[in-house]
ZAMARGU-4260 file (C-alpha; in steps of 0.2 Angstrom, whole numbers, plus 5000, padded with zeros to 4 digits):
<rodrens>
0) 4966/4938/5005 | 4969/4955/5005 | 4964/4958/5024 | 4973/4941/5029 | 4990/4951/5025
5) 4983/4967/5034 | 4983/4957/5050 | 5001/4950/5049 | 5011/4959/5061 | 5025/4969/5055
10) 5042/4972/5063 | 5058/4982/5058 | 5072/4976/5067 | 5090/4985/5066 | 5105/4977/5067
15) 5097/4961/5057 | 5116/4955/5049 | 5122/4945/5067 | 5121/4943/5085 | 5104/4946/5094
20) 5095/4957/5080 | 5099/4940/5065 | 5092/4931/5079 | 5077/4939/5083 | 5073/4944/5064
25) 5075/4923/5060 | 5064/4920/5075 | 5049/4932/5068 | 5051/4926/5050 | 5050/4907/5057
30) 5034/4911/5065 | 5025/4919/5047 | 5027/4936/5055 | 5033/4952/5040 | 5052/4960/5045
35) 5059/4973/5036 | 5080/4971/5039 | 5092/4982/5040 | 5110/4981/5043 | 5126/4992/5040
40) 5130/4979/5028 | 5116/4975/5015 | 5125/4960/5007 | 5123/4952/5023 | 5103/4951/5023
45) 5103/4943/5005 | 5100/4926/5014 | 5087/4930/5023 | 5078/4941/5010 | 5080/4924/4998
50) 5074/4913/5011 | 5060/4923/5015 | 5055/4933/5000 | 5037/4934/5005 | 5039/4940/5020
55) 5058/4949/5022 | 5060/4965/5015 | 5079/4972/5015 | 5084/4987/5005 | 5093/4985/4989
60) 5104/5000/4992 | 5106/5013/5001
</rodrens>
């Protein structure tokens, strides 16, 4: 299981809290792929973090 994980590509996309960066990180979390979000506004992310909590990764503070 261990190297099934290792072979899921992982992205950091900036910008994830509206507009083309929300859309892109939706876009990679919708096709299995591992995101870590970040945004001026971490509040903002909490949706995607619940939605995905396998696979989206946004800061807690900062």
């Amino acid at each position: 299981m261990m190297q099934e994980q290792n072979n899921i590509p992982v992205w950091l996309i900036t910008g994830t809290s509206s507009g083309v960066g929300r859309t892109l990180a939706e876009a990679v979390l919708n096709h299995g792929h591992r995101v870590v979000l970040t945004a001026r506004n971490l509040e903002s992310l909490k949706d995607l973090a619940d939605r995905f909590p396998d696979t989206a990764h946004a800061p807690h503070s900062m």
